[in-house]
C-alpha positions, 0 to 999 in steps of 0.5 A, a space after each residue: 117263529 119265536 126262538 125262546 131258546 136253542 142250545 146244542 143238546 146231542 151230539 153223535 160220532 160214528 160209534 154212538 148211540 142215535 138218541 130216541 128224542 121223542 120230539 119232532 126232528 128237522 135234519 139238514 143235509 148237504 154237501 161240505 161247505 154249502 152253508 149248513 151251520 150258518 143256516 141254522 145260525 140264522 134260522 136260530 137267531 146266533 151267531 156261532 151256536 153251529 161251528 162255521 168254517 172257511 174249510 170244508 168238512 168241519 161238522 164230522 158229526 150229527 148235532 141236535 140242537 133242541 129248540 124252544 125245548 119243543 123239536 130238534 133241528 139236526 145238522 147231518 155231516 157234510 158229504 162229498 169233502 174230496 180231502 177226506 179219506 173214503 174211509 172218513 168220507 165212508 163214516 160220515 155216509 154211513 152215520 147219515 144213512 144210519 140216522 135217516 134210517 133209524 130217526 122214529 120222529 123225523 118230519 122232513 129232510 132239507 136238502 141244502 144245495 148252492 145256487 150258484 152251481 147246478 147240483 152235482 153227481 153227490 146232490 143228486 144222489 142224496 136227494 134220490 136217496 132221500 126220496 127212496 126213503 119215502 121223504 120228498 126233501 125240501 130243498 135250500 139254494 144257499 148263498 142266494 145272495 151270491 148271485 145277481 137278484 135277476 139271475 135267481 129264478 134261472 138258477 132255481 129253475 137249473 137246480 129244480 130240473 137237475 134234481 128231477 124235482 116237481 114244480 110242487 116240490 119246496 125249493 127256497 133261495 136262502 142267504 145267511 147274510 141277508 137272511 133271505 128265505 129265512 121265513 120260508 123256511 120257518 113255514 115251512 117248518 111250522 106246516 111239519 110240526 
């Protein structure tokens, strides 16, 4: 896909309104520090339009970043940050559901877990969740280039049996350093718009 432009449009707190966009929305979600930001960096062709961190549990918020004035790329809060309090980690729950809920033009979820790790209690829990609301999740194992080219198709294979997914399912490996995956994605993307 061509990226014409992209900027950051909306942003939600925990009190705010959800935005009846009326275009076509694609959220991401995933644990604290799994890559979100640097994903839709990468898929968006910037450098810093969705604020990275070393720390965990920088997006507190929903950001809606309006691309090619077309549809929106939704980066959800991260779940699953220990340091937070529950009350915080509570909040950020419930704006996740609250918009999964709500969102009248959401096409598809992209669930981002690590492929360096099988994905844990919080994984598997979001992705059930998701599939409860009667989305089937695409699922991105960042940081593919983390792991040994060799070991990449044993580790999708952990992931894919962890998260009880069918071997139909989309599960893409994805670096943002090397930029693997990214045209899977946008595919992907494309077959949902």
């Amino acid at each position: 896909m061509i990226i014409r432009e992209a900027s950051l449009d909306i942003v939600c707190g925990p009190t705010s309104t959800l935005p009846a966009t009326g275009q076509p929305e694609i959220a991401f979600a995933g644990r604290s520090n799994v890559g979100k930001s640097s994903l839709i960096n990468a898929l968006l062709n910037r450098k810093s339009l969705a604020r990275t961190s070393a720390s965990p549990g920088k997006t507190q918020t929903i950001n809606f970043y309006h691309v090619n004035s077309s549809f929106y790329l939704v980066d959800l809060p991260g779940y699953g940050y220990t340091t937070a309090s529950p009350a915080v980690r509570q909040s950020w729950g419930r704006m996740i559901e609250r918009y999964l809920n709500r969102s009248e033009t959401l096409k598809d979820v992209f669930l981002l877990v690590d492929i360096r790790h099988e994905p844990n209690a919080n994984d598997r829990q979001m992705y059930d969740w998701i599939v409860s609301k009667g989305i089937r999740p695409s699922v991105i194992a960042t940081k593919a280039d983390k792991v040994r080219p060799g070991q990449i198709t044993k580790q999708l294979e952990i992931c894919r049996k962890a998260l009880g997914m069918g071997e139909e399912e989309p599960l893409i490996p994805f670096s943002a350093q090397t930029k693997r995956g990214r045209d899977e994605i946008w595919e992907r993307i494309g077959l949902l718009l």
